[in-house]
PADREN-155614 format. One line per 10 residues: their letters; for each residue x, y, z of N, C-alpha, C. Coordinates in steps of 0.02 Angstrom, whole numbers. Each point is the difference from the previous one (the first is absolute). Example, Ala and Ser with C-alpha at 12.3 -4.5 7.8 and 13.67 -1.06 7.14 Angstrom:
BEGIN
as = 660:-284:390:-45:59:0:45:60:0 ~ -18:53:-36:42:59:3:-39:55:37
REM end
This chain:
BEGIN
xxxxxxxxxx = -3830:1237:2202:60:-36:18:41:42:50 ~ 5:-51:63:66:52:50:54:8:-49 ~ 17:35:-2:81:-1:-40:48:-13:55 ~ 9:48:46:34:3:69:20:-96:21 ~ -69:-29:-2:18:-54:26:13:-51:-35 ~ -6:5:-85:20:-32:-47:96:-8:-14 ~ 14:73:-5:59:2:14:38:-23:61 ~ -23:-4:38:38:-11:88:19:-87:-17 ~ -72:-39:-11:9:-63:-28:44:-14:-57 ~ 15:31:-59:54:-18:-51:77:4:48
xxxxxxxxxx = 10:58:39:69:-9:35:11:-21:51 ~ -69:-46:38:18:-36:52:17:-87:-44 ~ -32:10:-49:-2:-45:-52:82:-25:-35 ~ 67:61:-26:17:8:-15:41:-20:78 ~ 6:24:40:47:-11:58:-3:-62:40 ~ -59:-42:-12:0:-70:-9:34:-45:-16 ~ -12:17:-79:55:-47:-58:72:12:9 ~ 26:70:15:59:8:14:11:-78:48 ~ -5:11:37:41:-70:58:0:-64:-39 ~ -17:-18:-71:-19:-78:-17:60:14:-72
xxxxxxxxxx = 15:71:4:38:-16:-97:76:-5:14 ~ 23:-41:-37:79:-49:6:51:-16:-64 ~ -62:16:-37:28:-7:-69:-25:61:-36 ~ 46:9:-89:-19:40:-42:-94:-12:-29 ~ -1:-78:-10:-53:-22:-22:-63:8:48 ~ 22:-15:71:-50:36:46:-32:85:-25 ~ 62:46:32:-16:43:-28:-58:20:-68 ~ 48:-8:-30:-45:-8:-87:-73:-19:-1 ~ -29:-44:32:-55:-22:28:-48:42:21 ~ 41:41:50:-27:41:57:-13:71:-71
xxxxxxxxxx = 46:8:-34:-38:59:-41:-18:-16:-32 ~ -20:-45:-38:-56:-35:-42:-67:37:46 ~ -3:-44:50:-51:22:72:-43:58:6 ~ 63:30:-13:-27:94:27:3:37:-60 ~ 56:-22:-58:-10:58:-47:-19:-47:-85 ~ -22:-60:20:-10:-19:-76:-55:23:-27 ~ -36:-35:-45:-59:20:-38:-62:14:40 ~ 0:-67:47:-39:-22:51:10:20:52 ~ 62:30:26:26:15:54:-39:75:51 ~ 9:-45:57:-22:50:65:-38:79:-15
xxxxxxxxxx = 81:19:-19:16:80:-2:-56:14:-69 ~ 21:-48:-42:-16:2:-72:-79:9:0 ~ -33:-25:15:-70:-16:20:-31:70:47 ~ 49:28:47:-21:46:39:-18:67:-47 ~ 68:0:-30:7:49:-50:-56:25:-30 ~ -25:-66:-49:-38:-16:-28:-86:25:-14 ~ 1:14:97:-84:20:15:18:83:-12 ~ 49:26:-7:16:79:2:-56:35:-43 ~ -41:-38:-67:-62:17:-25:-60:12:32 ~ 15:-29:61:-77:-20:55:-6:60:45
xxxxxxxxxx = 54:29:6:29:50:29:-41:74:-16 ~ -27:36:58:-34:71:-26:77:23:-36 ~ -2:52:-28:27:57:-15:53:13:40 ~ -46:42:61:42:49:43:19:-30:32 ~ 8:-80:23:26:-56:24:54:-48:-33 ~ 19:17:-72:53:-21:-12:72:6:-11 ~ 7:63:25:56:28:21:42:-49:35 ~ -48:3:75:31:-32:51:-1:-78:-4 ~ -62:-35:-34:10:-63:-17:71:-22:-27 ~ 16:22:-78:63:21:-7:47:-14:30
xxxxxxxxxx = 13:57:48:77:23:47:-25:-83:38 ~ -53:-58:37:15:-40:38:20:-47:-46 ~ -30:0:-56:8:-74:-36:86:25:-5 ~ 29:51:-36:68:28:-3:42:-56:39 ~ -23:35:75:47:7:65:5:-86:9 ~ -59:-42:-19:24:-74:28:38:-22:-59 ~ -20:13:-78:53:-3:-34:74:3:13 ~ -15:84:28:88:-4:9:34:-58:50 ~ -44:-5:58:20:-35:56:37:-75:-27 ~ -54:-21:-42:19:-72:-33:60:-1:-50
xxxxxxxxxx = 13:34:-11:61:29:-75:55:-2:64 ~ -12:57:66:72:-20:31:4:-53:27 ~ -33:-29:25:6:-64:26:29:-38:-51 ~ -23:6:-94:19:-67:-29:74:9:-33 ~ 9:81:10:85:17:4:54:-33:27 ~ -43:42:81:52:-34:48:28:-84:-4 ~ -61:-25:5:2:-79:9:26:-23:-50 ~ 10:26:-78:34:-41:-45:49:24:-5 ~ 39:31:34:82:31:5:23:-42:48 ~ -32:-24:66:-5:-34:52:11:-87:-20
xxxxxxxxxx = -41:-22:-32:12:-73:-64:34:7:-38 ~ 24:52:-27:45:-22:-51:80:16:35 ~ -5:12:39:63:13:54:19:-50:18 ~ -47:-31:29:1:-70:51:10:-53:-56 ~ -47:3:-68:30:-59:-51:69:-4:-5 ~ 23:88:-18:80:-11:-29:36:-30:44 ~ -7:22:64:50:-17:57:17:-80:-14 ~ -67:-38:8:0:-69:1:20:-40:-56 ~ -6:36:-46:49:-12:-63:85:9:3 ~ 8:41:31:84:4:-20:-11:-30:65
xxxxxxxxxx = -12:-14:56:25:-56:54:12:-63:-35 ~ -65:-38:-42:9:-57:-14:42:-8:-73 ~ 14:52:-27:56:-14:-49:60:29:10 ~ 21:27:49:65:35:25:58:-69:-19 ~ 48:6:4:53:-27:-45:57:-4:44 ~ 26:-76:19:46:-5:52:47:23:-58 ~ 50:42:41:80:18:-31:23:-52:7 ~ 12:-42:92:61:-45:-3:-15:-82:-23 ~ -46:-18:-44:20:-56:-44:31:11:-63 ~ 15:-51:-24:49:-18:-51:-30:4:-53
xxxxxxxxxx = 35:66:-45:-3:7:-66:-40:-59:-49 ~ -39:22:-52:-10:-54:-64:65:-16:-25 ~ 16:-58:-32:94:-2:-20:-63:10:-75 ~ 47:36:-55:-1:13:-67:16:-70:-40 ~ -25:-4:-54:38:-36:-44:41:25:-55 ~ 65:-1:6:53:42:-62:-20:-46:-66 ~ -13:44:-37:-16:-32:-65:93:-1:-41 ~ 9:-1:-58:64:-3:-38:-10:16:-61 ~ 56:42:-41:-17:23:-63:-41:-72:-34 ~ -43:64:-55:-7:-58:-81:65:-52:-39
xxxxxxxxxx = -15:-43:4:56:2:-26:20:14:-67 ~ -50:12:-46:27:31:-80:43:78:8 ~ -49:26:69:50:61:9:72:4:51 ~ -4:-61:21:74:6:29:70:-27:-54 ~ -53:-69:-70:33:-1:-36:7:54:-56 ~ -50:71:-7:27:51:-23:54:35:35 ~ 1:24:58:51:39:39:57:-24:-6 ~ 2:-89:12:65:-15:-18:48:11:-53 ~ -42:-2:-69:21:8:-58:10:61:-18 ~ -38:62:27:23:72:-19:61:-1:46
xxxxxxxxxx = 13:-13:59:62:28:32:44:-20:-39 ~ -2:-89:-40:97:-28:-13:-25:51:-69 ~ -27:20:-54:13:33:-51:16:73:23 ~ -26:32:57:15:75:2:66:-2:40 ~ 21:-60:21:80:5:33:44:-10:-85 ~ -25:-36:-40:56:19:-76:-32:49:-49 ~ -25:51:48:-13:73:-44:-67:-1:-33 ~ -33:-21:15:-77:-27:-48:-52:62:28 ~ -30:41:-26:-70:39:24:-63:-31:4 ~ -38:-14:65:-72:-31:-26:-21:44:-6
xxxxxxxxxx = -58:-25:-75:-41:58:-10:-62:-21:-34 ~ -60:30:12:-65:-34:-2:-24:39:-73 ~ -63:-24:-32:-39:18:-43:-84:-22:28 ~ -26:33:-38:-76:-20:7:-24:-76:-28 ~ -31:-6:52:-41:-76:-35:-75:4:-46 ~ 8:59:-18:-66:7:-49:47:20:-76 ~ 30:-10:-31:22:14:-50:-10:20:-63 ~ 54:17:-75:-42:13:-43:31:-75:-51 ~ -47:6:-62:42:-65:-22:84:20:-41 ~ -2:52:-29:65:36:10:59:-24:23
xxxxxxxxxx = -4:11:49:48:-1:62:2:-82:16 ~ -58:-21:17:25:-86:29:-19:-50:-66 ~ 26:25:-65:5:-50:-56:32:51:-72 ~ -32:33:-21:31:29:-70:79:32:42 ~ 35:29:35:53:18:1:62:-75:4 ~ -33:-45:47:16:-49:18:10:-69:-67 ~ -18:42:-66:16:-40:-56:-42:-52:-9 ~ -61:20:40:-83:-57:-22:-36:61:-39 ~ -16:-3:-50:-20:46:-58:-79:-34:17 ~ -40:25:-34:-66:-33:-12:-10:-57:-30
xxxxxxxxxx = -29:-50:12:-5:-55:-29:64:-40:7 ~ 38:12:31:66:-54:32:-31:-61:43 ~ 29:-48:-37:-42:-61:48:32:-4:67 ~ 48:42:31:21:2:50:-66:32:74 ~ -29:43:-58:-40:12:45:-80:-33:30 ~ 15:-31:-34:-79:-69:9:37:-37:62 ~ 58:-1:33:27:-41:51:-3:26:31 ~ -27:92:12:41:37:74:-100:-20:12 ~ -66:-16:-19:-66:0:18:-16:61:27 ~ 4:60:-40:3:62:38:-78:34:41
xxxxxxxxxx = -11:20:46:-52:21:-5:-12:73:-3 ~ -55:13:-68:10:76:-16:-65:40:43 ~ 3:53:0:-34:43:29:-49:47:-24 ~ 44:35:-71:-44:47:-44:44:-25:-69 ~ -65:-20:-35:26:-2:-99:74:-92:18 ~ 39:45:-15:53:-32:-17:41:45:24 ~ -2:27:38:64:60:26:24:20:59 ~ -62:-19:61:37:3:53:-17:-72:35 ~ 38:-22:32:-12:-83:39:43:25:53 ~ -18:-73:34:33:-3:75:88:-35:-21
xxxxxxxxxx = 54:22:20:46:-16:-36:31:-88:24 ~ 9:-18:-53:18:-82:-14:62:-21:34 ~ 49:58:11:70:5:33:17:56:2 ~ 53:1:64:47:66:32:30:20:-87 ~ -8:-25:-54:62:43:-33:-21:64:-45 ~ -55:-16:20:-13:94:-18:26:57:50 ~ 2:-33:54:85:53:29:35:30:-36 ~ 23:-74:-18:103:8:-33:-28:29:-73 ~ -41:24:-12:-26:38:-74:14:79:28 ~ -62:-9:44:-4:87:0:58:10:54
xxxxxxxxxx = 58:-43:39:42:39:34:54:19:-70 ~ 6:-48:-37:54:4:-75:-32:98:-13 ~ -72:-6:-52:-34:66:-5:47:49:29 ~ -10:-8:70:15:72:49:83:-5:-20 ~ 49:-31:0:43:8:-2:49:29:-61 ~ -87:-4:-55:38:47:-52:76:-37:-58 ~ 47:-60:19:21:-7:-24:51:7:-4 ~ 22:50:83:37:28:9:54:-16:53 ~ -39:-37:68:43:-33:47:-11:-67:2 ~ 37:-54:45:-7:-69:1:-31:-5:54
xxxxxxxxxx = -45:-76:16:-76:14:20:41:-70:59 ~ -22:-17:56:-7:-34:37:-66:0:40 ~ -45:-60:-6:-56:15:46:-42:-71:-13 ~ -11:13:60:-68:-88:1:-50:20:19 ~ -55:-29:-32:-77:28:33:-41:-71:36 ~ -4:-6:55:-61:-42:24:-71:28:-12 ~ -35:-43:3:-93:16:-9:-58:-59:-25 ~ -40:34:5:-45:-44:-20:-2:-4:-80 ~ -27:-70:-12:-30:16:-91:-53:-66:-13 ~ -36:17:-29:-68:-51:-32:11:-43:-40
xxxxxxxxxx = -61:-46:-18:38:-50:-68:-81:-45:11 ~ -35:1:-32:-44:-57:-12:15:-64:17 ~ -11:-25:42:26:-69:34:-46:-32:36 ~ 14:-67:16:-57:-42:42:28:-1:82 ~ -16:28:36:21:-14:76:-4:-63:29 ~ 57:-24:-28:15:-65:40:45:-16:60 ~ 48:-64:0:62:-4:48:55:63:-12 ~ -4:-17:-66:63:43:-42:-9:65:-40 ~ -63:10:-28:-18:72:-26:-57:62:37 ~ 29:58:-21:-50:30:31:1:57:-52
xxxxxxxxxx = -73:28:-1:9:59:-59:12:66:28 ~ 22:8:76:51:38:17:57:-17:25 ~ 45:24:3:70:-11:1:68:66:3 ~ 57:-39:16:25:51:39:77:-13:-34 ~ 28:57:-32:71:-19:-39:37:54:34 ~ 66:-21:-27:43:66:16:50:-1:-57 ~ -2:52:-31:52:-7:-69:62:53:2 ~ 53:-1:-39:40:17:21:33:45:-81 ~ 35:42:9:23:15:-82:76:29:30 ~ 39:-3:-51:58:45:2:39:9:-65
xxxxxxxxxx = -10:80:-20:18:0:-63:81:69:16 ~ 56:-12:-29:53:27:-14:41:-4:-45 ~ 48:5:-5:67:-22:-63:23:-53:26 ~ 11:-45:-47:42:-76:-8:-54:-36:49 ~ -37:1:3:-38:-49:36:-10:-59:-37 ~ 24:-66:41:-7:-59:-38:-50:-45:8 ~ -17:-57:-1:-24:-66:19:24:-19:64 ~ 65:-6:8:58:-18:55:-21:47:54 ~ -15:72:-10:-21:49:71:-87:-55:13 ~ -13:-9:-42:-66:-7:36:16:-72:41
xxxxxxxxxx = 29:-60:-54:3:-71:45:43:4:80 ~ 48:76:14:15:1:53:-36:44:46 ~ -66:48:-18:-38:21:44:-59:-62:31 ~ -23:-30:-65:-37:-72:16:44:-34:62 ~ 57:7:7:30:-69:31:5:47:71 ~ 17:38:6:-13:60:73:-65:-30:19 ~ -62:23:-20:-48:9:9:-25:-98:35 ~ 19:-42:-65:-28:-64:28:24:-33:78 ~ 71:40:7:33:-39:44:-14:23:62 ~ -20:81:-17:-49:21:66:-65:-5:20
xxxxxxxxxx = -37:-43:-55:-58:7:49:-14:-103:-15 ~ 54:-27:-25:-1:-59:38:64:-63:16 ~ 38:52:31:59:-11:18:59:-14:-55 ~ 80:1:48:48:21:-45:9:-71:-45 ~ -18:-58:39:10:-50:-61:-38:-11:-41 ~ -54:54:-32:-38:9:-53:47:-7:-76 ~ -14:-57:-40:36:38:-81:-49:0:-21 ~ 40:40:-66:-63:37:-51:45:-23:-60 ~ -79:5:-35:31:-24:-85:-59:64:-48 ~ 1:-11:-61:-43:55:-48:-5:-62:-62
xxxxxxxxxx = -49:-2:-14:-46:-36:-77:-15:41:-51 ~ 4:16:-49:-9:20:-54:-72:3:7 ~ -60:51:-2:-55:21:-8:-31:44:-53 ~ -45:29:6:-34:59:-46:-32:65:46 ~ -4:62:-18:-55:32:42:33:47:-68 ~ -65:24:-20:-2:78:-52:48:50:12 ~ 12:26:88:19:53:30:87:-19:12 ~ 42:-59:-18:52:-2:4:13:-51:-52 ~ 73:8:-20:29:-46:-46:76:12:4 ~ 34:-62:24:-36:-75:16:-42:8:54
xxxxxxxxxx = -34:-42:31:-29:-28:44:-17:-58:28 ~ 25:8:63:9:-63:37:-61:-38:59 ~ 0:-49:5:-33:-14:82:52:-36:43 ~ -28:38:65:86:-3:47:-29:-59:53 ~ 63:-44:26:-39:-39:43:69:-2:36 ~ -39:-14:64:60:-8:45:-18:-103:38 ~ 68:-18:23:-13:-94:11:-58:-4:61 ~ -16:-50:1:-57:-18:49:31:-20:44 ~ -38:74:47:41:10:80:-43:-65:42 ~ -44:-40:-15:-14:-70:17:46:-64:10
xxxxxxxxxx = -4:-13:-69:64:-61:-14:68:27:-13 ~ 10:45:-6:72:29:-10:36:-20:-74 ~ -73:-4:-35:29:-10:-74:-30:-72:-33 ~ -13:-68:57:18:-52:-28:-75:-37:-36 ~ -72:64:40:-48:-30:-50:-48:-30:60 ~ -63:46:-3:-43:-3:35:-63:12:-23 ~ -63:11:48:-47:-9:-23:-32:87:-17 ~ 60:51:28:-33:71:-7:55:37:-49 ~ 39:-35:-13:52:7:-64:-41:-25:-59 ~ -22:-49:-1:-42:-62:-51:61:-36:-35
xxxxxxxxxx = 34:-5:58:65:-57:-1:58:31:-53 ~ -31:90:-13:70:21:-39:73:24:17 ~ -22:11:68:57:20:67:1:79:-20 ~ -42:20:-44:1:68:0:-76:27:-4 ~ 1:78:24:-81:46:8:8:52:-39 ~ -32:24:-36:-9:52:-51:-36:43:69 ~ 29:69:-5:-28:55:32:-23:59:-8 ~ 36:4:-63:-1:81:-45:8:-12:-50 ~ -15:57:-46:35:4:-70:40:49:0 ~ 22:15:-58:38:79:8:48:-7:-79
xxxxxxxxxx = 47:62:-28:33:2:-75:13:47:19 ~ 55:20:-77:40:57:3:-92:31:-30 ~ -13:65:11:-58:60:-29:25:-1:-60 ~ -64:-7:-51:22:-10:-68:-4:80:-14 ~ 29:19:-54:32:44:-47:-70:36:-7 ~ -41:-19:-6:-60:49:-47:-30:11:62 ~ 3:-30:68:-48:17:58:26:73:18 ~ 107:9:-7:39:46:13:-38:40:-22 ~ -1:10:-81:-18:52:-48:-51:19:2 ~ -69:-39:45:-46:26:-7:-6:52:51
xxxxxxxxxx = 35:-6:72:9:24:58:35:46:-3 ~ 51:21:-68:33:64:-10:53:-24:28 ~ 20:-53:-13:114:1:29:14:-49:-71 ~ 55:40:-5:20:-19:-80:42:-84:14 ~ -30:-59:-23:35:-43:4:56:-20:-24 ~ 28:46:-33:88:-23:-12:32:48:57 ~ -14:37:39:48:21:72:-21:-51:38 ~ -77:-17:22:-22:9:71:-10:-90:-15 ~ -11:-44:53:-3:-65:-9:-33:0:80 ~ -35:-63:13:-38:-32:70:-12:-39:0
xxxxxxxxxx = -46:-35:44:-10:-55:28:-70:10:63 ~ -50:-40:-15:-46:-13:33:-18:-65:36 ~ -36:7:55:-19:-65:21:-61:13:40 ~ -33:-57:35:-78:-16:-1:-13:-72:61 ~ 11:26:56:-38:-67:60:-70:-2:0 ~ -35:-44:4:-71:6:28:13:10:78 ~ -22:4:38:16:16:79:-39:-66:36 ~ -38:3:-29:-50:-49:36:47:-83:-19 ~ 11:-11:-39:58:-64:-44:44:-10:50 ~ 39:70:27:60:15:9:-15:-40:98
xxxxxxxxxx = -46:42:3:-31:-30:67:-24:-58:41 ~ -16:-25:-69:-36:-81:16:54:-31:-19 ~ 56:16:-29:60:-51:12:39:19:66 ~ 16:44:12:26:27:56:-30:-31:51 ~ -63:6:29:-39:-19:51:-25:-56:1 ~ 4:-50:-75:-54:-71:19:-41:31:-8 ~ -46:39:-13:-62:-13:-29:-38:-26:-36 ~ -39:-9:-3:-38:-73:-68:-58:55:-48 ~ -34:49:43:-65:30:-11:18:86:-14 ~ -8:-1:-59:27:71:-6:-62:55:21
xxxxxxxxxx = -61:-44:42:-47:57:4:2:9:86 ~ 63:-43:23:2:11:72:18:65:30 ~ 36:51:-87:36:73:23:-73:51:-2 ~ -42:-46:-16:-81:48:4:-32:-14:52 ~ 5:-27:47:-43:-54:44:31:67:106 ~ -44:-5:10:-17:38:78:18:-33:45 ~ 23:-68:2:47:-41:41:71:38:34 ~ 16:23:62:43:26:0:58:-40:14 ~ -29:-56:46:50:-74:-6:16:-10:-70 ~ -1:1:-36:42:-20:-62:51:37:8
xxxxxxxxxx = 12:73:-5:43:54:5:44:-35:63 ~ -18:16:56:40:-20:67:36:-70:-24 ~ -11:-28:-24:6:-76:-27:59:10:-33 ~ 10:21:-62:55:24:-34:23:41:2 ~ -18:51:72:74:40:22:30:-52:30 ~ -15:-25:43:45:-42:51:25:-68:-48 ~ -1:-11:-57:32:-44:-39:65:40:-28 ~ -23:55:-4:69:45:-17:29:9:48 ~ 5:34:69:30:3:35:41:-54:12 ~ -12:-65:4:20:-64:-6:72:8:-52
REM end
């Protein structure tokens, strides 16, 4: 075998193809060609067994040298393509500055949380602390302090859902707050504070129920606290979040955790009293409950009930909302619609 003239042919071979490659995939081709399995070089290599001895030194150094030749060539040229790709890439996606912006779409609060914000500001303007608890609870805290003992048929109504045994659940209502804020206070100072949050309840998700839900409860325990402080915090509260010609009245009720206990309704901001179809023609809406804090809830919380006396109360938020807003669907405050929201801001603004 000439070698001399074997080699001369691979790089007249090689300086050929140069003038025809345009692409990466060209390329790629071309060393398939010369250095694959099958390839040129590969094959040359190959006979290096055929080779005397004292002749493969230099066999070697040629097969080497066109090697190398092809390696710079497939350097150069793919620094060369991939140069020329990028270029033509940011040409054809370069980005006019002077057209006109995407316009955004402003979305608008939730509204369960704008009807929370509302309601913490008018209580923390008459001295109220919000203050949160955990929504994983013990049963403790959101029933035995609260004067539901075990086996109280009160508690077959809250549908609790438990977690471990009988002892920790997801809590049924905010008023395991007003437990462990009483606790911390020892017995010692008078307590102002409302808690918003979430709480659970075994329920069917319909128009009107959902087995999550959203309250905000309220406590205030001091000296001489009457019935009368609470029917005039109720009447603050109704007239602000549905105007000043709101009245309010109180019904004689039950709840374990106060005595007496009432359910509070304010007239139907619809008919203005005279009997409709979202009144159920009583001219009045039940919204809350609420009582003076019974005596043994005091004692269990450590404030001696012949000083200390209070008063609790209890909105659903979501209730509070769908009267406020016209709503029909209480699962519309779960729903990814942001038009609903925009919808009943601008009914308020109104």
């Amino acid at each position: 075998m000439d070698l001399q003239k074997e080699t001369k042919k691979i790089k007249d071979m090689i300086e050929e193809d140069k003038k025809n490659v345009s692409s990466m995939k060209e390329l790629n081709e071309l060393k398939v060609k010369y250095l694959g399995k099958k390839g040129v070089i590969t094959e040359l290599n190959s006979k290096i067994k055929d080779v005397p001895n004292e002749e493969k030194k230099e066999f070697g150094m040629k097969v080497n040298e066109v090697r190398g030749l092809f390696n710079v060539f497939y350097d150069e040229e793919k620094i060369n393509i991939e140069t020329k790709e990028l270029n033509e890439k940011l040409e054809s996606e370069k980005i006019d500055i002077t057209l006109p912006a995407t316009s955004l779409t402003i979305g608008a609060p939730n509204i369960l949380e704008k009807v929370v914000e509302d309601m913490e500001e008018l209580f923390m303007s008459m001295g109220y602390d919000v203050i949160e608890g955990p929504e994983i609870e013990e049963d403790l805290y959101n029933f035995e302090l609260l004067n539901l003992p075990k086996g109280h048929p009160a508690r077959d109504s809250q549908d609790t859902f438990y977690l471990e045994s009988d002892k920790i659940l997801l809590r049924s209502h905010t008023s395991p707050v007003q437990a462990r804020t009483m606790l911390k206070g020892k017995g010692e100072k008078p307590i102002r504070m409302v808690c918003p949050g979430k709480t659970y309840r075994r329920d069917d998700d319909d128009a009107t129920h959902s087995h999550n839900f959203m309250q905000i409860e309220g406590l205030l325990v001091d000296e001489k606290v009457t019935l009368a402080d609470l029917k005039g915090t109720f009447d603050v509260a109704a007239k602000h979040l549905f105007g000043e010609n709101c009245k309010t009245r109180f019904r004689p009720s039950y709840y374990p955790f106060t005595e007496p206990s009432v359910e509070t309704d304010i007239s139907c901001f619809s008919c203005g009293g005279k009997g409709c179809s979202i009144c159920k023609n009583t001219g009045w809406i039940t919204i809350s409950g609420a009582g003076v804090v019974n005596p043994k809830v005091l004692e269990m919380c450590g404030y001696d009930p012949k000083k200390w006396h209070g008063f609790a109360f209890g909105f659903g938020l979501e209730r509070v909302a769908m009267l406020k807003y016209g709503i029909n669907d209480i699962r519309t405050f779960y729903q990814t619609d942001l038009r609903q929201n925009v919808l009943f801001d601008r009914k308020e603004d109104k």
